[in-house]
C-alpha positions as CSV (number, residue, x, y, z in Angstrom):
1,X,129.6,198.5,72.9
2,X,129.5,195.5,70.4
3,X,129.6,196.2,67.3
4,X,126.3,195.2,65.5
5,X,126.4,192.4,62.7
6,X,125.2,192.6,59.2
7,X,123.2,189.8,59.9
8,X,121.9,188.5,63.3
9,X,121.8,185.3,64.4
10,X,117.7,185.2,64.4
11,X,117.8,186.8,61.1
12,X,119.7,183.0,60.3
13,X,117.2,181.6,61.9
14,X,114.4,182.9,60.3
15,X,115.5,182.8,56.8
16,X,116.4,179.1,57.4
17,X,113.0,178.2,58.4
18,X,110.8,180.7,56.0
19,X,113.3,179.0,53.1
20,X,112.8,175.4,54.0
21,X,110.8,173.1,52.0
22,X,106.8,173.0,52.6
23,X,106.9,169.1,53.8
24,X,108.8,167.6,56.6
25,X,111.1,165.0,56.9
26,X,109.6,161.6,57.8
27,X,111.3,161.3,60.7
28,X,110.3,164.7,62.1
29,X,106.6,164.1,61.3
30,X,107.2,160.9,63.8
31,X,108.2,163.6,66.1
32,X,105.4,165.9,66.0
33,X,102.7,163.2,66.0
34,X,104.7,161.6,69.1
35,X,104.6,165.0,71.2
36,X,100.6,165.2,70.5
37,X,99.9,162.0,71.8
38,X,102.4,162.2,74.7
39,X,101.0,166.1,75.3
40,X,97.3,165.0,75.2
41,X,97.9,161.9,77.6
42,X,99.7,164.1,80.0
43,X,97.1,166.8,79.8
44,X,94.7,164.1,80.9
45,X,96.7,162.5,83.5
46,X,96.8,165.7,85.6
47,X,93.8,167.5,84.9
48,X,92.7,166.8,88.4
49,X,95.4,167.8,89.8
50,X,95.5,170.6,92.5
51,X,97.8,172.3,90.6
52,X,96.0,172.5,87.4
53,X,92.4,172.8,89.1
54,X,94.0,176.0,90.8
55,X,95.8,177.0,87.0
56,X,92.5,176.5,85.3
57,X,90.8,178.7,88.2
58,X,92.7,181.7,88.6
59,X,93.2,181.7,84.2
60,X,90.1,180.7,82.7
61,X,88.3,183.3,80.5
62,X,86.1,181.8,77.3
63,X,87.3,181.7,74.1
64,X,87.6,179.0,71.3
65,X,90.7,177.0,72.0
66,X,90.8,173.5,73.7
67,X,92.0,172.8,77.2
68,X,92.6,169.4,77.1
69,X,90.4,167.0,79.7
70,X,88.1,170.3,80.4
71,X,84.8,170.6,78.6
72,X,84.8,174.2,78.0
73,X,86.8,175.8,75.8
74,X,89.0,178.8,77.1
75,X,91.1,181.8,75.1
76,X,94.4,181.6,74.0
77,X,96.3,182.3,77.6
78,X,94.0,179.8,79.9
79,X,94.7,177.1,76.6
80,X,98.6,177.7,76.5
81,X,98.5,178.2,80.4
82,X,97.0,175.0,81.7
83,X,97.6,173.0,78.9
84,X,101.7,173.6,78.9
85,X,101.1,173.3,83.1
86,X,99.0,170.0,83.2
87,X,101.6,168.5,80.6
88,X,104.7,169.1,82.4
89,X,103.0,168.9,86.2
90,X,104.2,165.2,86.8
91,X,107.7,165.3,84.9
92,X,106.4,162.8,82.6
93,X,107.0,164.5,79.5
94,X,109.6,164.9,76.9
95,X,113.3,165.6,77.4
96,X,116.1,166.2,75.0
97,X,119.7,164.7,75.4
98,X,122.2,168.0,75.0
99,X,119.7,170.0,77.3
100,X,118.1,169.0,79.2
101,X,114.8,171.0,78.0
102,X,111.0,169.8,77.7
103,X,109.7,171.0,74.5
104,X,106.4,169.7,74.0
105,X,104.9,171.4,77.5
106,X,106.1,174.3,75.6
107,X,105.7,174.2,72.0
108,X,102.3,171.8,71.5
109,X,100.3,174.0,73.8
110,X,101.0,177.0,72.2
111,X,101.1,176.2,68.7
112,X,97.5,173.8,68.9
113,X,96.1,177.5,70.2
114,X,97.6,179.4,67.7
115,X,95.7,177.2,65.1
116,X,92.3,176.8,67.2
117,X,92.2,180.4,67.4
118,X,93.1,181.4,64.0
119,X,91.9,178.7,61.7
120,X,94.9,177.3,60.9
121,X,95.7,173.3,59.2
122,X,97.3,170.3,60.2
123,X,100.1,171.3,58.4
124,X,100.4,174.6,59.8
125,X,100.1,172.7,62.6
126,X,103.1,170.4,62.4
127,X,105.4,172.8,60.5
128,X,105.1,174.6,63.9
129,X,105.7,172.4,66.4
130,X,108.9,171.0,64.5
131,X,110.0,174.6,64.1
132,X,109.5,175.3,67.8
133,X,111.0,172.1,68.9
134,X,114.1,172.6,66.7
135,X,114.6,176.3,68.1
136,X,114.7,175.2,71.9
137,X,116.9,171.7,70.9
138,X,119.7,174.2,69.2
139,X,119.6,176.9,71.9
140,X,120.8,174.0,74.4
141,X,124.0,173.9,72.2
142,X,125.4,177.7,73.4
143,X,126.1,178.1,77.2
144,X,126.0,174.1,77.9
145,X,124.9,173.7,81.8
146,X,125.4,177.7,82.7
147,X,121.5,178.4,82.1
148,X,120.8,175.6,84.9
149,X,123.7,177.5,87.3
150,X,122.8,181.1,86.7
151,X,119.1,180.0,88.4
152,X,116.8,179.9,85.0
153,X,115.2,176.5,84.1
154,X,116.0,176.2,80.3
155,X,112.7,175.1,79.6
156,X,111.1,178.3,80.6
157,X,113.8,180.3,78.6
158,X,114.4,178.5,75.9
159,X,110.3,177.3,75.6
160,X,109.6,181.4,75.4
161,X,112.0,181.7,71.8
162,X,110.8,178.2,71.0
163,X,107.5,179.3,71.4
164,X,107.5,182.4,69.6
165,X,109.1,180.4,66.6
166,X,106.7,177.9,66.3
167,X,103.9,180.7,66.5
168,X,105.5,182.8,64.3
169,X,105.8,179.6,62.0
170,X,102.6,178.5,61.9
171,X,100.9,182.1,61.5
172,X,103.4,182.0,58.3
173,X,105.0,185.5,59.3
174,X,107.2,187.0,57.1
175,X,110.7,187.5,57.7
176,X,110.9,190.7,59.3
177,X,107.9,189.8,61.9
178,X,109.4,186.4,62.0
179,X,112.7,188.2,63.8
180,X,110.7,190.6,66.3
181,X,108.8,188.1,67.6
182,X,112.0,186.7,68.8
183,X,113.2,189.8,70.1
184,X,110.1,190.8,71.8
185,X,109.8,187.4,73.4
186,X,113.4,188.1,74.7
187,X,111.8,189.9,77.5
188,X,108.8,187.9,78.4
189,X,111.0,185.1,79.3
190,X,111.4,183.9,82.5
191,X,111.8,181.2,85.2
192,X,113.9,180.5,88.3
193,X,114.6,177.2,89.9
194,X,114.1,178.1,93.2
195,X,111.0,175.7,93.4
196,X,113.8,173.2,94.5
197,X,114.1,174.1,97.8
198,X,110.7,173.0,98.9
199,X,108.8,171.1,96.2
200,X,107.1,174.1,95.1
201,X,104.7,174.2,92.0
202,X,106.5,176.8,89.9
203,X,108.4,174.4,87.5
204,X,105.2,173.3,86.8
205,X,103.9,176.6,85.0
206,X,106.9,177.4,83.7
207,X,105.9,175.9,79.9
208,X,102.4,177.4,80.4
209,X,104.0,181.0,80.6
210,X,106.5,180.2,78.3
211,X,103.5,179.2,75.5
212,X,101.6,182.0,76.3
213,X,104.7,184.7,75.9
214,X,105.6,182.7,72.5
215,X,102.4,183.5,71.3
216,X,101.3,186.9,72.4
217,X,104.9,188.1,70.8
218,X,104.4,186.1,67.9
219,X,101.3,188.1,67.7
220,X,102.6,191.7,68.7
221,X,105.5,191.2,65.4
222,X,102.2,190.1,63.2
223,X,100.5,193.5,63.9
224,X,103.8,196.1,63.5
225,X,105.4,195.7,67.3
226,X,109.6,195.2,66.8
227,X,112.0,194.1,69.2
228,X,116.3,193.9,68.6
229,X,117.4,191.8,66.1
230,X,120.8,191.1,68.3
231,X,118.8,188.9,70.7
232,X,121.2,186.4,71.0
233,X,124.4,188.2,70.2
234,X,123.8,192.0,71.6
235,X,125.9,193.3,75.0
236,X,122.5,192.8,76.9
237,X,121.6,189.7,75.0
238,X,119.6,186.7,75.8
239,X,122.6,184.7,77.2
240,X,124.2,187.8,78.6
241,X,121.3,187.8,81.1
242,X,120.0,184.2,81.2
243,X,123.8,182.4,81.7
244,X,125.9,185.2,82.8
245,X,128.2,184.6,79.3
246,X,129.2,187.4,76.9
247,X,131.9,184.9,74.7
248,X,129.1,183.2,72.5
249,X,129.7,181.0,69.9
250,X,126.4,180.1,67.6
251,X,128.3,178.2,65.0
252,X,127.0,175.0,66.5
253,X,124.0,176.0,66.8
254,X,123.3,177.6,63.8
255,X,125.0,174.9,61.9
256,X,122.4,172.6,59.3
257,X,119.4,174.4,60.5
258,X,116.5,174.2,58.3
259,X,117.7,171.3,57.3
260,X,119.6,168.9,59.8
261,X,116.4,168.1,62.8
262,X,118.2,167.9,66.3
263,X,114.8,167.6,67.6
264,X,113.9,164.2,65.9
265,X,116.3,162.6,68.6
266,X,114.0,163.7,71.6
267,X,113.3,161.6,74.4
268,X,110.1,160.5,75.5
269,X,110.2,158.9,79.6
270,X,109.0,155.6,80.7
271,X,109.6,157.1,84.4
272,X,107.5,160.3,85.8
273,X,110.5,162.1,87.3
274,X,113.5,164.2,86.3
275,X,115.5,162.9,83.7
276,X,119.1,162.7,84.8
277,X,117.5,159.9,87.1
278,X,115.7,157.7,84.8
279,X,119.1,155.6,84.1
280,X,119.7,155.3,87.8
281,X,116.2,154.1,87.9
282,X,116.9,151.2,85.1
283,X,120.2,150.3,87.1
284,X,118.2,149.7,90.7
285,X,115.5,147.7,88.9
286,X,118.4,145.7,87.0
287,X,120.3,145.1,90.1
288,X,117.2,143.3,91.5
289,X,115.7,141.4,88.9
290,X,119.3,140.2,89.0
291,X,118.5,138.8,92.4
292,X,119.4,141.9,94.9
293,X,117.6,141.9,97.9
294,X,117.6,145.2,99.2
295,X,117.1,143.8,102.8
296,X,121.0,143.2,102.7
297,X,122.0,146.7,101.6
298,X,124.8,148.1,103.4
299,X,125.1,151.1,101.0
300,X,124.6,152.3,97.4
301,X,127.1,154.7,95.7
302,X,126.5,156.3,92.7
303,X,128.8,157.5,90.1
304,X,127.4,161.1,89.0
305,X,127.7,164.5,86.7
306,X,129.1,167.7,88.6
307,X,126.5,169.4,86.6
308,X,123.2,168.0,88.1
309,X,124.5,167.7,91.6
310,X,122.9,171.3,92.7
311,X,119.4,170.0,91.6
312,X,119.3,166.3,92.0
313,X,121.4,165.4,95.0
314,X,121.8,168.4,97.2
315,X,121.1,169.2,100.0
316,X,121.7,165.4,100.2
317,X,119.7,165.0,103.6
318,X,117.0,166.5,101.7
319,X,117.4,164.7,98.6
320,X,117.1,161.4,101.1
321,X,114.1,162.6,102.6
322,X,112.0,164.8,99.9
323,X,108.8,166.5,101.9
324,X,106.4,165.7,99.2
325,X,105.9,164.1,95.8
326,X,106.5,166.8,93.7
327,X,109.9,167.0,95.3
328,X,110.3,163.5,95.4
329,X,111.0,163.4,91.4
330,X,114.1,165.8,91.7
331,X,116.0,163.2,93.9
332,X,117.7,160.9,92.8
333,X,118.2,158.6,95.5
334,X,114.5,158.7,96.3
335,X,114.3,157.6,92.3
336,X,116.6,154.8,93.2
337,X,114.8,153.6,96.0
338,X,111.3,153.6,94.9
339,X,112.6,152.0,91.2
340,X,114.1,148.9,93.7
341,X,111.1,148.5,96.4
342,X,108.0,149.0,93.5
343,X,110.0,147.8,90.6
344,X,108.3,151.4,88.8
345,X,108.5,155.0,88.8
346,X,105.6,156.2,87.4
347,X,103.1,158.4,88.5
348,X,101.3,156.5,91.3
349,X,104.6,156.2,92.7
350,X,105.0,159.9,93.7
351,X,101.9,159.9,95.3
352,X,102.5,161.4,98.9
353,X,102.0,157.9,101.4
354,X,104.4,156.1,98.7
355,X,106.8,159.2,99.0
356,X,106.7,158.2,102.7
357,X,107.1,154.9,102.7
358,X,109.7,153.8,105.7
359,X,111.1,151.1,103.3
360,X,111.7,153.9,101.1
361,X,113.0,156.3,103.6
362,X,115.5,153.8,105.3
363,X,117.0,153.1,101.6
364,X,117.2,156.2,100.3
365,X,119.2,157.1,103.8
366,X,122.0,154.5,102.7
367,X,122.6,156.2,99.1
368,X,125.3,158.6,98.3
369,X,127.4,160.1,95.4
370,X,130.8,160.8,94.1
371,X,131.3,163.0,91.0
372,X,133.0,161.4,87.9
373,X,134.5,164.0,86.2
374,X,134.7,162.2,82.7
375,X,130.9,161.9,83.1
376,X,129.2,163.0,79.6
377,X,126.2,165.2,80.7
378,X,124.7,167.1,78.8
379,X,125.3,165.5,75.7
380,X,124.7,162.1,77.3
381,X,122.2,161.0,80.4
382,X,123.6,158.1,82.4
383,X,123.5,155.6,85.6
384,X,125.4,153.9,87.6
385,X,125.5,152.1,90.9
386,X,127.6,150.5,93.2
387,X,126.1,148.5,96.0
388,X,127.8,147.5,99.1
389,X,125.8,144.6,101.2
390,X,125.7,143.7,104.7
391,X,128.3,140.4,103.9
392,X,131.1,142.9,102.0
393,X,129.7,141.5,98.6
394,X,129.4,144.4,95.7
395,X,127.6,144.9,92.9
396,X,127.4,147.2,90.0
397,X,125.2,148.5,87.6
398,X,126.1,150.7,84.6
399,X,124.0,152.1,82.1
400,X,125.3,154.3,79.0
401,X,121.7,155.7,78.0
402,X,118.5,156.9,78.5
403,X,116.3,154.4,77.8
404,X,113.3,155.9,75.9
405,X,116.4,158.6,74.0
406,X,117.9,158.2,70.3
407,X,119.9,155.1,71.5
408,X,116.9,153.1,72.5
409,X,113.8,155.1,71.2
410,X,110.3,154.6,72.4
411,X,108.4,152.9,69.5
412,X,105.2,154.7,68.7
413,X,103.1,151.4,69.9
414,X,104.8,152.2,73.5
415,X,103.8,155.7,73.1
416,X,100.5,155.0,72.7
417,X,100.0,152.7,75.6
418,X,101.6,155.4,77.2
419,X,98.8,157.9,76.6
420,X,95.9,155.1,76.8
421,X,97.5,154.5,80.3
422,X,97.6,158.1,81.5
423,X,94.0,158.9,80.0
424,X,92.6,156.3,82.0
425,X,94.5,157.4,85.6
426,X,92.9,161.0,84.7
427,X,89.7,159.4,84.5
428,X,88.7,158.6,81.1
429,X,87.5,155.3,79.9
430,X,89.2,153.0,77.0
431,X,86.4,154.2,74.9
432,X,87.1,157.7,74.8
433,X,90.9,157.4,75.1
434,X,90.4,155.0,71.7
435,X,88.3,157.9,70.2
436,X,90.9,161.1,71.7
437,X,94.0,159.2,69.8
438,X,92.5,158.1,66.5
439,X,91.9,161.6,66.2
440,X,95.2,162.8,66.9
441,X,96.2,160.4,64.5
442,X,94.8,162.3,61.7
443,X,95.4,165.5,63.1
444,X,98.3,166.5,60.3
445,X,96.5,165.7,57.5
446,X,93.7,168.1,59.1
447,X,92.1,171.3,57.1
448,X,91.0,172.5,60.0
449,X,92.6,171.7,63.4
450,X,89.9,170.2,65.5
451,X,90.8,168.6,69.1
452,X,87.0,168.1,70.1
453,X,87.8,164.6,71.2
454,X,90.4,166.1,74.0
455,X,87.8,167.9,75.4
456,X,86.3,166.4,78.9
């Protein structure tokens, strides 16, 4: 049996955060108002989606908290539920480059219930979803890739701990709660990635679940309910079950925290798809605003990281012919296809008769990979592409980046044509997408958190 520390690593954790100072860093307000527009956009996008039609079915019960593009207010678990589903539904949302993990389906959605329901400010508000955000960035450092290969999708795991943190941060929990919440969120957490083998739904409610179990541990610690301090560390710890690893090191993890913001280098996507493909995407667009005609592709190679192989190229012959949309944006040749014929990869181009398109089929059958083993995933996303045409010619593409990441960050302006854009596909008119942002805008320097203007 281990032998139990002095001092645990959420004990770190919580001090850290409890001892920080009461503002945040300018760059990590950026963040926070960033993932409320991009969240709130998303939320809109999808809210007539089958998927979150049948979430906001089977959930709904009344309460006071907002479920964004719905006119009726729901309780905490059909807020955190649909909201973190509708947000991450279409893959459109956040990423971080050392994960990869999608905190704002996890974090925002949780947190913006946590204040609706209890009263909470803007401030309360923010501190939260940078606290959240930070937690789920830093777990990524740990067991790099082994989450992804034990089964779990890190953004169900992780988004549970991040979840409870934020919570626990915005409720202003004391140290001791501050710590259970953590360990009793331990086991709530959950999420396997067997949805790849069909293009099933259940990525999609993995942050909805997550939210929720941040929140109703947050709220057990609050009223007296404890949980092991050796979460991370204990023989039957967190990574123990979640990466199959007992040799942890937290030193990276741990190191700078409460004051050094991993999360302020988040990604936000141009492209609604998974997000080892996005700079696959920008190569195939590259290649033929160069002058490529695909007509005269013989074949496409791609350079590519052992480490996403399992989830974004294999099966291959499925990856080359993905049964539906949703499956569609967890292949990368189909990503490298559809960027080339439509120039795009957003959301009306995983819509099911694009996703069969026979231009799009008979391309994505030419594509294939090798595995560069000097490849820099998962501290770096990358693309590359070498194209082979009917004459002998070839042609390369390489890009270092995600586009949209700390090297070349979305500007806020971008964002927010972003969000106009996905508002108006879910239905809404300029008018009220105009009204829905100005009042995210403000919605830090709030007394009150109120989202009325996210309602339907």
């Amino acid at each position: 049996m281990k032998n139990i520390p002095t001092t645990t690593v959420s004990e770190i954790l919580a001090q850290a955060f409890i001892d920080m100072p009461s503002e945040l860093p300018a760059e990590v307000e950026t963040l926070v108002d960033s993932l409320l527009i991009d969240v709130a956009g998303l939320c809109v996008a999808a809210r007539h989606a089958d998927y979150v039609t049948a979430s906001y079915r089977a959930t709904f019960e009344e309460g006071q908290c907002t479920v964004i593009g719905h006119a009726q207010k729901g309780n905490v678990f059909t807020a955190c539920f649909v909201n973190g589903t509708a947000t991450h539904g279409e893959d459109y949302d956040d990423t971080f480059e050392g994960g990869p993990i999608h905190a704002g389906a996890v974090i925002v959605p949780a947190v913006l219930a946590a204040c609706e329901q209890h009263g909470l400010s803007g401030k309360d508000l923010a501190r939260g979803i940078a606290i959240g955000s930070e937690v789920m960035c830093r777990l990524c450092s740990v067991a790099p890739k082994l989450v992804h290969k034990a089964g779990f999708h890190p953004t169900a795991v992780f988004g549970a701990i991040g979840a409870a943190a934020g919570v626990a941060s915005a409720l202003g929990l004391n140290k001791e709660q501050w710590v259970n919440a953590l360990g009793i969120v331990g086991s709530m957490a959950s999420g396997i990635i067997e949805y790849l083998a069909e293009g099933t739904w259940t990525k999609r409610m993995h942050p909805g679940w997550a939210a929720h179990s941040g929140y109703r541990a947050a709220r057990l610690a609050q009223e007296g309910f404890t949980g092991p301090r050796t979460l991370f560390e204990g023989e039957h710890g967190f990574f123990h079950a979640f990466a199959n690893q007992d040799d942890n090191h937290f030193d990276e993890m741990l190191a700078g925290v409460g004051s050094t913001w991993l999360c302020a280098d988040m990604a936000f996507k141009p492209y609604a798809c998974g997000t080892m493909a996005h700079p696959y995407i920008d190569c195939a667009r590259k290649l033929v605003a160069d002058g490529l005609d695909t007509n005269e592709i013989a074949s496409i190679e791609c350079n590519t990281a052992e480490g996403i192989v399992h989830r974004l190229w294999e099966p291959l012959a499925n990856k080359r012919n993905p049964p539906n949309g949703y499956a569609a944006k967890f292949s990368i040749p189909y990503a490298i296809a559809v960027g080339m014929i439509r120039d795009d990869a957003g959301l009306i181009d995983y819509e099911e008769e694009v996703v069969h398109d026979p231009r799009i089929r008979e391309l994505t059958n030419k594509i294939s990979y090798k595995i560069d083993p000097n490849n820099p995933y998962p501290k770096k996303f990358i693309g590359h592409l070498k194209v082979t045409l009917k004459n002998g010619d070839v042609l390369e593409a390489y890009q270092g980046h995600f586009r949209g990441g700390k090297d070349e960050p979305m500007s806020i302006e971008v964002l927010e044509q972003k969000f106009t854009a996905n508002c108006i596909y879910g239905g809404w008119d300029a008018v009220h997408s105009s009204q829905a942002l100005e009042q995210i805008r403000g919605m830090r320097d709030a007394d009150v958190v109120s989202v009325d203007q996210l309602s339907n």
